[in-house]
C-alpha positions as CSV (number, residue, x, y, z in Angstrom):
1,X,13.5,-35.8,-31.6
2,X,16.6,-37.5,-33.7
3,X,18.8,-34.9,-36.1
4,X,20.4,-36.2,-38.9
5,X,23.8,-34.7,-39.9
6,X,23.2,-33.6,-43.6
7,X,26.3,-34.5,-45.7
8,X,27.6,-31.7,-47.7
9,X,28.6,-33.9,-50.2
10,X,31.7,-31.6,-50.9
11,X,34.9,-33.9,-50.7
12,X,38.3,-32.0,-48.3
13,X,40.4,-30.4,-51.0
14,X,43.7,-31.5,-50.5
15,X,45.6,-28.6,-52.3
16,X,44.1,-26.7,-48.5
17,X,46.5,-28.9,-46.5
18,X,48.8,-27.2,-45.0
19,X,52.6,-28.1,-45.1
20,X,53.2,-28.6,-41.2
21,X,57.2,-28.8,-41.8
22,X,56.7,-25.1,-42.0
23,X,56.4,-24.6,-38.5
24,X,59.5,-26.7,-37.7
25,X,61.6,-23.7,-37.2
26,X,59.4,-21.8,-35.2
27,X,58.5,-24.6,-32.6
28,X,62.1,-25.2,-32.4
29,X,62.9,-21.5,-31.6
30,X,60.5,-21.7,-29.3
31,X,60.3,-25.0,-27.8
32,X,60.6,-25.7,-23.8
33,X,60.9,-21.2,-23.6
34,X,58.6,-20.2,-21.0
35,X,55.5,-18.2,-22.0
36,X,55.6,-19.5,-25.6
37,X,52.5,-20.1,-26.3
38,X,51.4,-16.4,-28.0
39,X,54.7,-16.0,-30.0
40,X,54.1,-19.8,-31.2
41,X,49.9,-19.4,-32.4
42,X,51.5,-15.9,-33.5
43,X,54.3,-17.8,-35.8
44,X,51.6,-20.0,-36.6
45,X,49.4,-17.1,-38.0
46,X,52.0,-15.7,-39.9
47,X,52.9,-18.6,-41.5
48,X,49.2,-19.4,-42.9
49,X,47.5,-16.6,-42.6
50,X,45.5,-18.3,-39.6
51,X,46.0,-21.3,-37.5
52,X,44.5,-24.3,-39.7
53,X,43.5,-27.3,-37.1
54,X,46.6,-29.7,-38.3
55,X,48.9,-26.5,-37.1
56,X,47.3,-26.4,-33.9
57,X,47.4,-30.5,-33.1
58,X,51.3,-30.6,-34.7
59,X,52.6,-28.0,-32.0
60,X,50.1,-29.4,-29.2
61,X,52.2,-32.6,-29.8
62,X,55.5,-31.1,-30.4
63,X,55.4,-29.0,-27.3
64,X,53.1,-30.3,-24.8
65,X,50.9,-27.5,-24.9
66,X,47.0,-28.7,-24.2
67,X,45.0,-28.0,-27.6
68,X,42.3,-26.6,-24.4
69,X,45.2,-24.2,-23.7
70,X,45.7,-23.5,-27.5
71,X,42.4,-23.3,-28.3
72,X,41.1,-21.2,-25.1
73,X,44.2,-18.2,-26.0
74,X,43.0,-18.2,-29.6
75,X,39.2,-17.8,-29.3
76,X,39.9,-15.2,-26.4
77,X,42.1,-12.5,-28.9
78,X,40.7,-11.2,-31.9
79,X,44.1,-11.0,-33.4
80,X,44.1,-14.5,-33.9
81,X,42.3,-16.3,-36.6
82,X,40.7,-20.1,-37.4
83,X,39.8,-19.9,-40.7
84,X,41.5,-18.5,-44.2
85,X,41.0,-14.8,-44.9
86,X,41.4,-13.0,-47.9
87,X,44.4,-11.2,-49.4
88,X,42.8,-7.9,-48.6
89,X,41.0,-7.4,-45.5
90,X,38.3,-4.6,-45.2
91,X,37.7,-3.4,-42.4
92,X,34.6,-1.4,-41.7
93,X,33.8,0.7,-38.5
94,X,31.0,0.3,-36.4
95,X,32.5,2.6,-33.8
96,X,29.8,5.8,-32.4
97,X,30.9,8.0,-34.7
98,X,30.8,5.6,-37.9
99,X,27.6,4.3,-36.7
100,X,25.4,7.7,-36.7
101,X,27.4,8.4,-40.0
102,X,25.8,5.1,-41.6
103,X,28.6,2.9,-41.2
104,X,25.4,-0.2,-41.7
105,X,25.3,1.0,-45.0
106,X,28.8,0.8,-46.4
107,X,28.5,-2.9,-44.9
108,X,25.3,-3.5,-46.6
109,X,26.6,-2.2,-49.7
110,X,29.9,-4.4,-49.6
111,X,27.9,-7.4,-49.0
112,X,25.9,-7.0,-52.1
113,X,28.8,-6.3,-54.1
114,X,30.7,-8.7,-53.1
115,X,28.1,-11.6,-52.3
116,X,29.5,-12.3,-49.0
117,X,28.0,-11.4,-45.3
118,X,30.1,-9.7,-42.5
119,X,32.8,-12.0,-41.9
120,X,33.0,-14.1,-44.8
121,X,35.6,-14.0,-47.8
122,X,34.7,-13.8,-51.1
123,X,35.4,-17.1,-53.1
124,X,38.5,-16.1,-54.8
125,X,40.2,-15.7,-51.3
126,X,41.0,-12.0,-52.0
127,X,38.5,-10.0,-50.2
128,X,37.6,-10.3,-46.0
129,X,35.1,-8.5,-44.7
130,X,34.9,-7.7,-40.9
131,X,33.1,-5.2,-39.2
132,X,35.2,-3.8,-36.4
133,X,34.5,-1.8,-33.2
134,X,36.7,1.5,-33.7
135,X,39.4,2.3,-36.4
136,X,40.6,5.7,-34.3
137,X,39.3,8.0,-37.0
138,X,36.2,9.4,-35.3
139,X,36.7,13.1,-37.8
140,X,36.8,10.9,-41.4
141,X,33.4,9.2,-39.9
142,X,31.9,6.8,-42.1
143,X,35.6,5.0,-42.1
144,X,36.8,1.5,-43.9
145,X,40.2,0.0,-44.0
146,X,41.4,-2.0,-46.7
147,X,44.6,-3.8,-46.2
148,X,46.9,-0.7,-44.7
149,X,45.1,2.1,-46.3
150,X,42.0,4.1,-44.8
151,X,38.7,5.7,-46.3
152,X,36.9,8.2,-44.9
153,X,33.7,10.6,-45.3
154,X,32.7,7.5,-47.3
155,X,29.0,6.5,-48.9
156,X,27.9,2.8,-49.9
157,X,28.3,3.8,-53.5
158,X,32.0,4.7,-52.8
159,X,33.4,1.9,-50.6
160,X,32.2,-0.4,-53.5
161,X,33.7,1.8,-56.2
162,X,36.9,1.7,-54.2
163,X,36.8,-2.2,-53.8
164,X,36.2,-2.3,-57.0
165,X,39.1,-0.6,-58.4
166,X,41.3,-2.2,-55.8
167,X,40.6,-5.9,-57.5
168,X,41.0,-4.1,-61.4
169,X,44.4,-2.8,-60.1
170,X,45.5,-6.6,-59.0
171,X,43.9,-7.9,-61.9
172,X,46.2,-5.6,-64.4
């Protein structure tokens, strides 16, 4: 059977290309330094709030460094990320004692509200969600992070009331 690759029909927006002149600095401070690879995709990440493909081929050139190498390091951390994320990140717990606490229902209720699945950001860029394996606060179990700041003892009803207010307070 033959697939045909359906066009999206949605043209690259330019304004998303990164300016790879940022990362001069970096590759030069790190440049021909053993064991540079982490701090560079680390720079990298910092720069753009993830490690857009042109980043990845420009210091692959620059350094030598096999885009297999790159690309193996970066799919192997969770620290490291391939595609945009919002300005605030939630982070919902999925750890034992969120779970039997009905952490699935802060997510579900977070999705609705904000039209996204686990994973996704929102359209405006400002909200990530990510479901994540423990935040170390068993005793405020149901528990989300968003940016720096945790939640605890939480319902679906609240974590969207709290999301909500966080976007009115940027918004003012």
């Amino acid at each position: 059977m033959r697939i045909t690759r359906i066009q999206s029909g949605k043209k690259p927006n330019l304004v998303d290309e990164p300016d790879l002149s940022l990362l001069d600095p970096l590759i030069a401070s790190q440049k021909g330094k053993k064991g540079s690879l982490i701090p560079l995709l680390q720079g990298t990440q910092e720069i753009y709030g993830y490690i857009p493909r042109a980043a990845f081929e420009k210091v692959s050139y620059e350094t030598g460094i096999p885009l297999s190498n790159m690309f193996g390091v970066v799919t192997f951390y969770a620290q490291f990320r391939l595609h945009p994320v919002g300005k605030m990140i939630i982070k919902v717990c999925h750890g034992t004692a969120c779970h039997v606490q009905q952490a699935r229902e802060i997510s579900e209720s977070l999705e609705e509200a904000l039209k996204i699945k686990d994973g996704e950001t929102t359209e405006d860029r400002f909200f990530t969600l990510e479901s994540v394996a423990c935040l170390g606060c068993c005793s405020l179990a149901p528990v989300m992070m968003v940016g720096d700041q945790t939640y605890g003892k939480l319902t679906g009803n609240e974590a969207v009331k709290i999301v909500k207010n966080i976007k009115l307070a940027e918004n003012n």
